[in-house]
DSSP file (Angstrom, degrees, kcal/mol; ACC not computed):
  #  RESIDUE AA STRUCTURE BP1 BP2  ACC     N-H-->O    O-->H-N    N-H-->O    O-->H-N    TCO  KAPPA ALPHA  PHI   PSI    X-CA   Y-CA   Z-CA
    1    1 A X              0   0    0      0, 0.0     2,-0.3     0, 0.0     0, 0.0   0.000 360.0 360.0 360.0 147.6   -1.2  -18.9   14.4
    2    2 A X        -     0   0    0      1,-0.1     3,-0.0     4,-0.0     0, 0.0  -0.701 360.0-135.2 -97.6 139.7    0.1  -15.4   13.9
    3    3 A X     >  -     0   0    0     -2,-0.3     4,-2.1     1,-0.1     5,-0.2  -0.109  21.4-105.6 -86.4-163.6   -2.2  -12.7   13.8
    4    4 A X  H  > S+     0   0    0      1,-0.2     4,-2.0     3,-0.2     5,-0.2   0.989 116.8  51.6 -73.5 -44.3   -2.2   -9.7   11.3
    5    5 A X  H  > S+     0   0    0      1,-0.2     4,-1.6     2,-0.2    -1,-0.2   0.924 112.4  47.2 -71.6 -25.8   -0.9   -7.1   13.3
    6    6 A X  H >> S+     0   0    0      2,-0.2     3,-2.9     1,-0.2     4,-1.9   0.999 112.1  50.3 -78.0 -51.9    2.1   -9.4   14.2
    7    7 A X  H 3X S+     0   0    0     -4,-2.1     4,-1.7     1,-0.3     5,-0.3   0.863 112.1  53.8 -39.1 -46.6    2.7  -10.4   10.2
    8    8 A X  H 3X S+     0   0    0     -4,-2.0     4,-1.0    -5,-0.2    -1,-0.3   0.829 110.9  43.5 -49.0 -39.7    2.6   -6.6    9.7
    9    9 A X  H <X S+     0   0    0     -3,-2.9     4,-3.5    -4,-1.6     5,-0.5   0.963 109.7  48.9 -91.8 -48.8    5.1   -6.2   12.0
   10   10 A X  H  X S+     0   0    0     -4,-1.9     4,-1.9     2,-0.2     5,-0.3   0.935 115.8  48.7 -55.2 -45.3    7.6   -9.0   11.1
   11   11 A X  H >X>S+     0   0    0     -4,-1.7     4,-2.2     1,-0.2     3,-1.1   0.981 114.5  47.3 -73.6 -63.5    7.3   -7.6    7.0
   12   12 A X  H >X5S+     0   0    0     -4,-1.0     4,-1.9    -5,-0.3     3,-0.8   0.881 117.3  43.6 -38.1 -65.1    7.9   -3.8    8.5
   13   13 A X  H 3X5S+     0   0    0     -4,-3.5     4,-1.3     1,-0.2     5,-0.4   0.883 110.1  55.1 -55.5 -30.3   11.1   -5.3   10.8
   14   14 A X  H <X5S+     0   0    0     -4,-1.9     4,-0.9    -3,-1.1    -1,-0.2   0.925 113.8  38.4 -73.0 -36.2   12.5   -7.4    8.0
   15   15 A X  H <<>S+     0   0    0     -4,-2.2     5,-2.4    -3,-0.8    -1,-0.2   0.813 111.6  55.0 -84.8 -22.3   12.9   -4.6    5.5
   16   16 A X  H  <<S+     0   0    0     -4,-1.9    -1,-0.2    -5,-0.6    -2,-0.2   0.722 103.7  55.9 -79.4 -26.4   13.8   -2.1    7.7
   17   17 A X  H  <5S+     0   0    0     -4,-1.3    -1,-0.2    -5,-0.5    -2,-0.2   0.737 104.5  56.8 -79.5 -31.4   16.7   -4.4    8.8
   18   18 A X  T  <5S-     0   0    0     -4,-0.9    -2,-0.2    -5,-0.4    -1,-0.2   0.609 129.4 -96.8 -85.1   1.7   17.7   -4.4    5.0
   19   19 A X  T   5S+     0   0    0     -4,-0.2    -3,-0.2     1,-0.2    42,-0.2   0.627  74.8 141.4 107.3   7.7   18.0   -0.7    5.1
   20   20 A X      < -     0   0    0     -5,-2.4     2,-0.4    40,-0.1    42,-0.2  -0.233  55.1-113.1 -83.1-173.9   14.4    0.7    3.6
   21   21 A X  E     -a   62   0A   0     40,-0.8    42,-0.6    38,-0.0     2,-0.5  -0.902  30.3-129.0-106.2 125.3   12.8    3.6    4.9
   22   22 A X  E     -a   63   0A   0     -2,-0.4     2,-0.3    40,-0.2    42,-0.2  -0.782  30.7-177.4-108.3 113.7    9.5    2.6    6.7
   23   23 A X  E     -a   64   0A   0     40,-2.5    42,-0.6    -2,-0.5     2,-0.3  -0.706  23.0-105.6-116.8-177.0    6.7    4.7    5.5
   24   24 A X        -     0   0    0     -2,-0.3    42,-0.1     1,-0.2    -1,-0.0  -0.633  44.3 -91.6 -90.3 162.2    2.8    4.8    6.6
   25   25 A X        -     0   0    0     40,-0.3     2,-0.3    -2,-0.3    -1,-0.2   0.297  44.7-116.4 -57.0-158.5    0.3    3.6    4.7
   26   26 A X        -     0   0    0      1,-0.1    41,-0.4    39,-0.0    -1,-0.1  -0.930  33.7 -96.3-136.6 154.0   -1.5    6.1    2.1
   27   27 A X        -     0   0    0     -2,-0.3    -1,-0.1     2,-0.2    40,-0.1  -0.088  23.4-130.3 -54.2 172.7   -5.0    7.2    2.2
   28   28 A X  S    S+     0   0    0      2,-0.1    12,-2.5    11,-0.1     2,-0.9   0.638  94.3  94.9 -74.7 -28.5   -7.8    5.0   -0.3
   29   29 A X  S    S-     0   0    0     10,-0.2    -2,-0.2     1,-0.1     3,-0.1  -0.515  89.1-128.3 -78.6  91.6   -8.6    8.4   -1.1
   30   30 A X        -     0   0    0     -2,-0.9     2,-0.2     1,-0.1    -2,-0.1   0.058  33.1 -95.4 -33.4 159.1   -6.6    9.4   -4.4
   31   31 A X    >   -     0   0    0      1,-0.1     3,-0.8    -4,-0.1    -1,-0.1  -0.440  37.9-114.9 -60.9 146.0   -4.5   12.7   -4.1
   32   32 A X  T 3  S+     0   0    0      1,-0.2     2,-0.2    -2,-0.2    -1,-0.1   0.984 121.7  53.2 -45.6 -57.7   -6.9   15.6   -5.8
   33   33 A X  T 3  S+     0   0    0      1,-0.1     2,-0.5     2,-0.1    -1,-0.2   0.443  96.9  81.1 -81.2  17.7   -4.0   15.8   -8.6
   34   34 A X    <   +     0   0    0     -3,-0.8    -1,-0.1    -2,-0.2    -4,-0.0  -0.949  45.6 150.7-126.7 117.8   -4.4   12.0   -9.1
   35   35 A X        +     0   0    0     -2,-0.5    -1,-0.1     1,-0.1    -5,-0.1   0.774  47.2  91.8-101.0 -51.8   -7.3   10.9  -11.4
   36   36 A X  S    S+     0   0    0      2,-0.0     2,-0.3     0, 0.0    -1,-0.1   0.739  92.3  29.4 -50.9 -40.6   -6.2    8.0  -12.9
   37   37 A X  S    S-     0   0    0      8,-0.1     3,-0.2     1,-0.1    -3,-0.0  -0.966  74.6-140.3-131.3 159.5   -7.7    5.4  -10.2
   38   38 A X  S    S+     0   0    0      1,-0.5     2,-0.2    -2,-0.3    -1,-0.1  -0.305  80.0   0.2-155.7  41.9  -10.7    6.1   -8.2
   39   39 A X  S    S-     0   0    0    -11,-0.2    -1,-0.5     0, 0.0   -10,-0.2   0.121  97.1-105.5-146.6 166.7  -10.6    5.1   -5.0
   40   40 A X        -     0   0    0    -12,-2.5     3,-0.1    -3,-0.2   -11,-0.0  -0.278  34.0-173.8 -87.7 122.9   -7.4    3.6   -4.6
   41   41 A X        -     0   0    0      1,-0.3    28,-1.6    -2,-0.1     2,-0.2   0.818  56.3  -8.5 -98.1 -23.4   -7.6   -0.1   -4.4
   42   42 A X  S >  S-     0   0    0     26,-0.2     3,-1.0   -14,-0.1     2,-0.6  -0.951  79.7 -60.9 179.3 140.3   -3.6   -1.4   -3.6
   43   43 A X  T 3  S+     0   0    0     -2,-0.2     3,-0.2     1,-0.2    25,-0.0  -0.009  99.9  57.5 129.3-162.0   -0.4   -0.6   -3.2
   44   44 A X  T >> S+     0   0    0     -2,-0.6     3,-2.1     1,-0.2     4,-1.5   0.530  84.0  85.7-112.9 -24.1    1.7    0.7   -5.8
   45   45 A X  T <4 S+     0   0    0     -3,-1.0     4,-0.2     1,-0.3    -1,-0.2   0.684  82.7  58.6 -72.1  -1.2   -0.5    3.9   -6.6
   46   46 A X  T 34 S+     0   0    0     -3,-0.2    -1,-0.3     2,-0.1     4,-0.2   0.310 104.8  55.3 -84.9  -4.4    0.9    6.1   -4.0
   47   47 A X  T X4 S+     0   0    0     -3,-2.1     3,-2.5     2,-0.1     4,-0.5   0.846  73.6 100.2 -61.1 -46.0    4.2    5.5   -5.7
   48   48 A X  T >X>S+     0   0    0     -4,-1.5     3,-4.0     1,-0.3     4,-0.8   0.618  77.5  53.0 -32.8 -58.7    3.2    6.6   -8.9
   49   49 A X  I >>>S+     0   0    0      1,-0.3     4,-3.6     2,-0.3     5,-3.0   0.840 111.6  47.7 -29.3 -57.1    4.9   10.3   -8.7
   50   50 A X  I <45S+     0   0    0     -3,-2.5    -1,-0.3     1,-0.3    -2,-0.2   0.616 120.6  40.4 -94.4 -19.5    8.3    8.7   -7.8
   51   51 A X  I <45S+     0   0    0     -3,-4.0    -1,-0.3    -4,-0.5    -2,-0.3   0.541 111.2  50.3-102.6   9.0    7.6    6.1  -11.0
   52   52 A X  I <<5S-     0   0    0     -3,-1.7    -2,-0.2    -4,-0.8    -3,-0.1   0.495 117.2-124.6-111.2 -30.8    6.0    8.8  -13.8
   53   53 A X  I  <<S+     0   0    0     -4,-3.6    -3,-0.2    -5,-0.6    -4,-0.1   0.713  78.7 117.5  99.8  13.1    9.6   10.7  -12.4
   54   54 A X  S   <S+     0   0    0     -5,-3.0     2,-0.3     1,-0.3    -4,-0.2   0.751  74.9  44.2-108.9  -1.7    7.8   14.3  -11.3
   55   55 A X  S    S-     0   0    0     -6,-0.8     2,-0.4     2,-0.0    -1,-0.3  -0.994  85.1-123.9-133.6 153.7    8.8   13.8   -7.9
   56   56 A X        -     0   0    0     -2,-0.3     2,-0.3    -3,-0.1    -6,-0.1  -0.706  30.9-126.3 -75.0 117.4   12.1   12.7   -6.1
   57   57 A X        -     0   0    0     -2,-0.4     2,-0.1    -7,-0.2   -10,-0.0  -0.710  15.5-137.0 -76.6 144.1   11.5    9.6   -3.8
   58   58 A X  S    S+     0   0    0     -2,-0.3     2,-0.3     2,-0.1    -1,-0.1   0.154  94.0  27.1 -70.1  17.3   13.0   10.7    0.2
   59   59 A X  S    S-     0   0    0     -2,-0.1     3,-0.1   -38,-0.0   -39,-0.1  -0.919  71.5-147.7-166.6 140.5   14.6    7.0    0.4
   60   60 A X  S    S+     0   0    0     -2,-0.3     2,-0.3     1,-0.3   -40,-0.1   0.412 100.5  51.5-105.7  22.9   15.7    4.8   -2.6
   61   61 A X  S    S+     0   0    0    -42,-0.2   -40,-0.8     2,-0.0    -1,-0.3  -0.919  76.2 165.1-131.8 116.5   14.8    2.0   -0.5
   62   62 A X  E     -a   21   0A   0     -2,-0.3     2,-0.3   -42,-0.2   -40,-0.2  -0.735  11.9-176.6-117.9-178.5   10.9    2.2    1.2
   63   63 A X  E     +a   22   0A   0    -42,-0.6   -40,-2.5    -2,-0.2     2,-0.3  -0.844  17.4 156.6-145.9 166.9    9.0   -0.4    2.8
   64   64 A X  E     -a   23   0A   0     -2,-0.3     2,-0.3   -42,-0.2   -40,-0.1  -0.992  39.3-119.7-167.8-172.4    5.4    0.3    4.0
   65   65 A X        -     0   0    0    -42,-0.6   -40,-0.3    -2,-0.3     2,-0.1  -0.794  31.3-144.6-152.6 125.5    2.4   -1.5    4.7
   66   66 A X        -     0   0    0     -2,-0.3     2,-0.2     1,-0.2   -23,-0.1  -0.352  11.3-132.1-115.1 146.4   -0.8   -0.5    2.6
   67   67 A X        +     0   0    0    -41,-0.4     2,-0.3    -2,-0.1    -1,-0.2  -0.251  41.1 168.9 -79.6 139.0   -4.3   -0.4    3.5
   68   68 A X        -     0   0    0     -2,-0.2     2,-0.3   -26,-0.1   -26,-0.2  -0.978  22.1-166.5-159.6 172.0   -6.4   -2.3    0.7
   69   69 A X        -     0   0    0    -28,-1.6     2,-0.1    -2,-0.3     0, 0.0  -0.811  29.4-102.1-161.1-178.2   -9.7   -3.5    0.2
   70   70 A X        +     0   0    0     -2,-0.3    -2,-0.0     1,-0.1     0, 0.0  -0.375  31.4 171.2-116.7 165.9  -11.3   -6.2   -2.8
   71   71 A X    >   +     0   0    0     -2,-0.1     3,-1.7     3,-0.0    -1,-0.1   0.448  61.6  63.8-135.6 -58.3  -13.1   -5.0   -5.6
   72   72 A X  T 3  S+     0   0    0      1,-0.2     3,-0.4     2,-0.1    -2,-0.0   0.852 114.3  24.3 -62.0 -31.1  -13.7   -7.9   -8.0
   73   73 A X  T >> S+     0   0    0      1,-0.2     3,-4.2     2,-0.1     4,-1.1   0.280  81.6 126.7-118.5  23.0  -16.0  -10.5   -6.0
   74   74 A X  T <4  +     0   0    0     -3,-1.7     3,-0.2     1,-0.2    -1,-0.2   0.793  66.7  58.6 -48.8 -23.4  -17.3   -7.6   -3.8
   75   75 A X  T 34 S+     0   0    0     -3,-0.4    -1,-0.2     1,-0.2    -2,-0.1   0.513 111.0  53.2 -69.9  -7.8  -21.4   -8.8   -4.8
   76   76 A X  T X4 S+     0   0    0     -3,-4.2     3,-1.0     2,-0.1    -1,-0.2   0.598  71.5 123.3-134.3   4.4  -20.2  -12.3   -3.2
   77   77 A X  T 3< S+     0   0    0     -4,-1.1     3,-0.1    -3,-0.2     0, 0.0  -0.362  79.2  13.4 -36.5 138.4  -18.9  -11.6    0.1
   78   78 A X  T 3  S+     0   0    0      1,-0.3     2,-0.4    -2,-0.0    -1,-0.2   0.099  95.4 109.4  72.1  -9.1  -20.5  -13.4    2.5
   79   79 A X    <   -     0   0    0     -3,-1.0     2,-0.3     1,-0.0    -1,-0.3  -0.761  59.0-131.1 -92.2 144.6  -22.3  -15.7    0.7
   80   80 A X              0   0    0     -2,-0.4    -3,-0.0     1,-0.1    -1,-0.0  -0.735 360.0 360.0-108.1-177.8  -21.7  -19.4    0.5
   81   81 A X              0   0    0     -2,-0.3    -1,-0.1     0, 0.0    -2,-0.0   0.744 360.0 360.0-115.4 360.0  -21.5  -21.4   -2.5
């Protein structure tokens, strides 16, 4: 069985072989000038700039691999049912 770091690595090599740009993950911790989610759950929300259009993305191909954490069934970790 493959662990995570090696599945992280195979996603990172595969895209990076198709030409993206490899970037590091983003903090959980919204930018100060970023309101809208609070704390940053997945993702797409360090994109946002480069999809709202106020900033220029540095690659028109990225790949990265994002830091994340569960939200919805957090009261039931750990339990079984």
């Amino acid at each position: 069985m493959r662990t995570s770091a090696e599945l992280r690595s195979g996603f990172r090599a595969f895209f990076e072989s198709k030409g993206h740009q490899f970037r590091p993950s983003a903090s959980l911790i919204p930018r100060a000038d970023d309101r809208s989610t609070l704390p940053t759950t997945a993702g797409m929300q360090p994109l946002m700039p480069f999809f709202r259009g106020c900033q220029q993305p540095p690659a028109p191909l990225r790949t990265t691999v994002q830091k994340c954490f569960r939200t919805p069934d957090s009261d039931e970790m750990g339990l079984d049912g």
